[in-house]
C-alpha positions, 0 to 999 in steps of 0.5 A: 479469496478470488475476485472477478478482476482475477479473472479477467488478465490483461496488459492494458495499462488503463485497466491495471490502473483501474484495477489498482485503484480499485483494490487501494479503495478496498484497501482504504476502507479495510484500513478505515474500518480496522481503525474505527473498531479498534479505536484508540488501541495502542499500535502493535510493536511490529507495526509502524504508527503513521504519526511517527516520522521515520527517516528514509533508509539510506541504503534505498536512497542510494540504490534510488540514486544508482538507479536513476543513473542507468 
């Protein structure tokens, strides 16, 4: 699937930013739609349910931390 903005390379960074947003707003409505038609179907066990609170990966805290630092 290719798309117009493919097309169109740029190191403006308004218009990756327009560009991003554009693709999380198709993203969302996908996602949106994907849920409306799967209804209350149990999610998929390599899937991540966004009810489920995960506590964050230690490890990435600390490469965070090790990061900031330099």
């Amino acid at each position: 699937m290719t798309t117009d903005n493919q097309n169109e390379l740029t190191n403006d960074p308004q218009e990756l930013l327009k560009h991003k947003h554009e693709a999380d707003k198709q993203k969302q409505q996908f996602t949106n739609f994907a849920r409306s038609v799967s209804g209350t179907t149990p999610v998929d066990n390599g899937q991540v349910s966004p009810d489920k609170h995960h506590e964050p990966d230690q490890q990435n805290n600390m490469k965070d931390t090790e990061n900031r630092m330099i």
